[in-house]
C-alpha positions in Angstrom: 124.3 169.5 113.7 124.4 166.1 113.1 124.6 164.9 109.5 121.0 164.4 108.2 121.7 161.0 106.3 122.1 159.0 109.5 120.7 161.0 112.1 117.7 158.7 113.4 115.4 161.1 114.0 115.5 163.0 110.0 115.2 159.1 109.2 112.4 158.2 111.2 111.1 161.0 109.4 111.9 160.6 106.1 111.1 157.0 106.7 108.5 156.4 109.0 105.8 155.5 105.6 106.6 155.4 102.3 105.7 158.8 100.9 108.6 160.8 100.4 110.6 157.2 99.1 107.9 156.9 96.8 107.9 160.3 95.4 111.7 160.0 94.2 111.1 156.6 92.5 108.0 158.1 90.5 110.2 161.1 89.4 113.2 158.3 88.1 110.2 156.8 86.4 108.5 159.8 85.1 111.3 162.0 84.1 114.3 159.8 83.6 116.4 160.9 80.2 116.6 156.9 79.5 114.1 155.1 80.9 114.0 153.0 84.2 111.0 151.0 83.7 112.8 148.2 83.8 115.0 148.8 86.5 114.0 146.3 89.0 114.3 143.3 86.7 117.2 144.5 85.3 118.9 144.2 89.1 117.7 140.8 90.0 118.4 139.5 86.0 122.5 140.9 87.4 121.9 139.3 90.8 120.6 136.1 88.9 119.3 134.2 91.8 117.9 130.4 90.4 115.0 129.6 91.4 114.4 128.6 95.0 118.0 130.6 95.7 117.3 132.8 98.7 118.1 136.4 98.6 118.6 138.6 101.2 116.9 142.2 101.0 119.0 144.8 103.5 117.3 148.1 104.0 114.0 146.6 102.0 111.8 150.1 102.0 108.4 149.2 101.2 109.4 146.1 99.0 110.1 147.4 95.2 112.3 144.6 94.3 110.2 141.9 95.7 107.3 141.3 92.9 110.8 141.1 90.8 112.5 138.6 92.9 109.7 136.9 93.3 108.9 136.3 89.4 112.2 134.8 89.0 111.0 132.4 92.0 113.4 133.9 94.9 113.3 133.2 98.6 112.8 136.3 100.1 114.2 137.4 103.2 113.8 141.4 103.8 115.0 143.3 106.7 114.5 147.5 107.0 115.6 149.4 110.2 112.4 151.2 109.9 109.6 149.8 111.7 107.3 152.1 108.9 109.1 149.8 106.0 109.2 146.7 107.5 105.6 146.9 108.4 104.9 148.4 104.1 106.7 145.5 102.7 104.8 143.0 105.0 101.5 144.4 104.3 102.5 144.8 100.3 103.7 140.8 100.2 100.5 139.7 101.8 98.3 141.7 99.1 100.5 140.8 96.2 101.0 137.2 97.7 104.6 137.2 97.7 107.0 134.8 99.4 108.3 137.3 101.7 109.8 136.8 105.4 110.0 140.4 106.4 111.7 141.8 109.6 112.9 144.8 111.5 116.5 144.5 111.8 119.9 146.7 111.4 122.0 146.4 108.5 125.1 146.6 111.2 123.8 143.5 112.9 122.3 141.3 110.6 120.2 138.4 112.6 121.0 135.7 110.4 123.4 132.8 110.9 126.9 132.6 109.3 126.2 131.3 105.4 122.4 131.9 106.1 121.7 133.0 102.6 122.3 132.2 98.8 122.7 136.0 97.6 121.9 139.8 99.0 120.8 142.8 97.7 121.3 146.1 98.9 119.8 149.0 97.1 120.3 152.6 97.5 120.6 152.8 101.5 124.0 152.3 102.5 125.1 155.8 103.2 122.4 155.7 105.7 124.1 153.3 107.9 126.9 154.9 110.5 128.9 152.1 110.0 129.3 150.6 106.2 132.4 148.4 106.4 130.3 146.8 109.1 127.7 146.7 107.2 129.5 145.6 104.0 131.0 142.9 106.7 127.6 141.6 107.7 126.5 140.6 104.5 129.6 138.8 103.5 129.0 136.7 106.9 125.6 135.6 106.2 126.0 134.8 102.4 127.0 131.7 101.2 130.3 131.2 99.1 129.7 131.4 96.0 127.0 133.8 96.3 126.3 137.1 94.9 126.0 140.1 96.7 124.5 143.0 94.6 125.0 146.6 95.7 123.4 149.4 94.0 124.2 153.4 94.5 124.4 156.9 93.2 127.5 158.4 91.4 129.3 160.8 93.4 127.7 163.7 91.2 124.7 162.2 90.9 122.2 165.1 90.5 124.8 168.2 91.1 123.3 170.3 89.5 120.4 170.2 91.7 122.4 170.2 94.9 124.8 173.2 93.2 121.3 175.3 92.8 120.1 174.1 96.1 123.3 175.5 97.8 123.0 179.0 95.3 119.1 179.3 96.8 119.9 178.8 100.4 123.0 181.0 100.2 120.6 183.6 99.0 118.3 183.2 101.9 121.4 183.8 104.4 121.5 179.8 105.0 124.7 177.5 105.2 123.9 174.6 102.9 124.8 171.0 104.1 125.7 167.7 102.5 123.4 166.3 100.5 122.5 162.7 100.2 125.5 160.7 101.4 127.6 160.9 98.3 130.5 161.5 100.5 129.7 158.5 102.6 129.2 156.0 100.0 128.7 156.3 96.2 130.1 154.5 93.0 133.7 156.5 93.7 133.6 154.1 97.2 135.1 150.6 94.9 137.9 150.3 97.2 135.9 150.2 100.6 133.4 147.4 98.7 136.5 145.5 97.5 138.5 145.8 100.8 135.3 143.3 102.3 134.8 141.7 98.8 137.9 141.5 96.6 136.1 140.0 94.0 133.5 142.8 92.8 132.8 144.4 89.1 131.6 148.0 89.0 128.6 149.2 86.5 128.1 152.5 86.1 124.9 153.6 84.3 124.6 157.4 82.7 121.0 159.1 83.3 119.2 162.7 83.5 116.6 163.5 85.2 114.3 165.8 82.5 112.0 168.3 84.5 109.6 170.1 82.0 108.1 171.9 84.6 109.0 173.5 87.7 106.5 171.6 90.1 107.9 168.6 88.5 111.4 169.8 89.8 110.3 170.8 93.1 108.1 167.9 94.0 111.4 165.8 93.9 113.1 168.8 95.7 110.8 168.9 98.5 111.5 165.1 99.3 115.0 165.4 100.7 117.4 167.7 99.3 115.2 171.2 100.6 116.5 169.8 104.3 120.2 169.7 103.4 121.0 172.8 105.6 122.7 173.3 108.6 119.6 175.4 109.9 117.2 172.8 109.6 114.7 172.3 112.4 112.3 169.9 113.6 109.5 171.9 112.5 110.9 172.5 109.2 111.1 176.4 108.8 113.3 176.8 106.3 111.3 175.1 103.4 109.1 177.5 102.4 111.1 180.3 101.5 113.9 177.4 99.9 111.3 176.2 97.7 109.6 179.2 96.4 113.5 180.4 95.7 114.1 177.2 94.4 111.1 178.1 92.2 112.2 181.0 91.0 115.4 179.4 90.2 114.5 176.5 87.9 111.7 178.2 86.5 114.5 180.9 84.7 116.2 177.9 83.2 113.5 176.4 81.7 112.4 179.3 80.3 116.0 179.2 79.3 116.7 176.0 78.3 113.2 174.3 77.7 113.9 171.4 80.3 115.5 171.2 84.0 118.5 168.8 82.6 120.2 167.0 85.8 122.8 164.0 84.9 122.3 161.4 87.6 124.3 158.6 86.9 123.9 155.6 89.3 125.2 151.7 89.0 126.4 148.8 91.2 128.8 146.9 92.8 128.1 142.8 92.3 130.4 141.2 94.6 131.3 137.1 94.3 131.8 135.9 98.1 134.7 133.6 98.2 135.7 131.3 100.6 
């Protein structure tokens, strides 16, 4: 089986709208140990574009960091490999009237010229691409020197927890758990890779918990991703609904337990200076 982080057709459907993106961002919200309401200004305030500066946006999604770059009076040029995002953060900077160019494009192959841009951004998508140094390559070609390039991603045990009682429930059920969400492929424990494309690049690591007080709290975040990490998974999704009522079971003894589903889910960034 291929592995479900970059297989194109588990990201056309994870992917294809905004739903299941959109769930995991309202559960960092909603249920975050210290709180991330002010997550997206926080980024561009590291990025620190000046006004007017262009900023590159690779793997966009629907557009969350746009109203912020565009408050601090950013250029904005966004790219998603998705035709479902890319066509989201269109439609989302003509209702918000943001200064958006928007464009289906791959991360791998960026269609921008040499120097094209002042900074880039690139948030929480790079384990998805088959080929990051490439990727990481891309963006150091198109961004001016001098510029910024701002890179943000999970710790390597971000949410273990989760995944180590997502592996227990599907072991129970006679399945073989999988990977889950590219940690091996690129997380904050991937410095050297980053500083092998930019040598000049400062690590910020930032300690969280997600805090479920319910089970359907938990499992609504479950049911967005992780419940497919298994080597069994099909098209027609078969194994979820004996995962999740296990997974159920599961979190509901340690809240009765412990009060609250505690999961540490540290994240942070790379920012990157591109020299000459």
């Amino acid at each position: 089986m291929s592995d479900r982080v970059i297989d194109p057709r588990y990201l056309a459907y994870q992917y294809g709208d905004s739903e299941k993106l959109r769930i995991r961002i309202e559960a960092h919200e909603r249920y975050s140990e210290h709180s991330q309401d002010d997550w997206y200004p926080r980024y561009v305030a590291q990025l620190a574009p000046a006004p007017g500066a262009s900023v590159l946006d690779v793997g966009c999604g629907f557009g969350a960091f746009h109203p912020a770059l565009h408050a601090v009076g950013a250029r904005i040029v966004a790219l998603d490999y998705s035709a479902g995002m890319a066509r989201e953060a269109r439609q989302r900077a003509i209702r918000e009237g943001l200064a958006v160019q928007v464009m289906r494009a791959d991360a791998q192959q960026l269609p921008l010229a040499d120097r094209g841009v002042d900074h880039a951004i690139c948030s929480h998508m790079l384990y998805h691409v088959p080929d990051i140094r490439r990727a990481l390559e891309e963006m150091r070609r198109v961004v001016k020197v001098g510029g910024r390039v701002l890179i943000t991603t999970n710790a390597a045990d971000h949410s273990a927890r989760l995944d180590d009682l997502h592996a227990q429930a599907a072991r129970d059920l006679g399945l073989t758990p999988g990977g889950v969400a590219g940690h091996d492929r690129f997380s904050l424990d991937h410095l050297a890779l980053v500083r092998a494309v930019f040598p000049n690049v400062q690590l910020h690591r930032q300690p969280n918990a997600f805090l479920f007080p319910t089970v359907d709290s938990a499992l609504r975040y479950y049911a967005s991703g992780r419940v497919d990490s298994v080597e069994e998974r099909d098209a027609e999704g078969s194994h979820r609904p004996a995962l999740l009522a296990r997974m159920a079971a599961l979190i509901g003894e340690i809240i009765a337990r412990e009060g609250v589903f505690r999961v540490p889910k540290d994240a942070g960034s790379f920012l990157a200076t591109v020299d000459a």
